[in-house]
TIGULUM-984399 format. One record per residue (C-alpha): residue number from 0; x, y, z. Coordinates in nm, 4 decimals. Example, Ala and Ser with C-alpha at 12.3 -4.5 7.8 and 13.67 -1.06 7.14 Angstrom:
PT   num         c1         c2         c3
PT     0     1.2300    -0.4500     0.7800
PT     1     1.3670    -0.1060     0.7140
This chain:
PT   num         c1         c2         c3
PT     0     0.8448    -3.0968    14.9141
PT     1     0.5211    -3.0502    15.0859
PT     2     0.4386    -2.7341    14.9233
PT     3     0.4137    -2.9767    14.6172
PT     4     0.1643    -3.1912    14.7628
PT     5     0.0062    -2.8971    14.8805
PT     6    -0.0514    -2.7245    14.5915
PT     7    -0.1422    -3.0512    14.3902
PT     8    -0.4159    -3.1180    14.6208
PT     9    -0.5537    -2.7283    14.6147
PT    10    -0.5458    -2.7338    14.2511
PT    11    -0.8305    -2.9575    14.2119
PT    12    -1.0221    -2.8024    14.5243
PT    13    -0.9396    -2.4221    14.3959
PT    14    -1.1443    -2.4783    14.0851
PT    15    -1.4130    -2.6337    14.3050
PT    16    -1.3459    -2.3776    14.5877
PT    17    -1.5297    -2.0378    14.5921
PT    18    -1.2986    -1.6980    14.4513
PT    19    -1.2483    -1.6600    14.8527
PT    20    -1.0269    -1.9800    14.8562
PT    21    -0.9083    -1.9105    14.5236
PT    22    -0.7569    -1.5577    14.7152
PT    23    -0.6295    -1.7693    15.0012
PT    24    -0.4266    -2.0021    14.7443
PT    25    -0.2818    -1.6898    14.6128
PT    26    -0.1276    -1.5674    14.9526
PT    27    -0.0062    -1.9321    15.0751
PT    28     0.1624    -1.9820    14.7487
């Protein structure tokens, strides 16, 4: 269940984040 509130709270920071976080997102998920 944590990768839920993971991913809820980098939703919100990926569209804030630079494309280089936006890349990380993509490998953790």
């Amino acid at each position: 269940q944590e990768e839920e509130v993971d991913g809820y709270q980098w939703r919100p920071f990926a569209t804030t984040a630079s494309p280089t976080v936006r890349v990380k997102l993509a490998q953790l998920t």
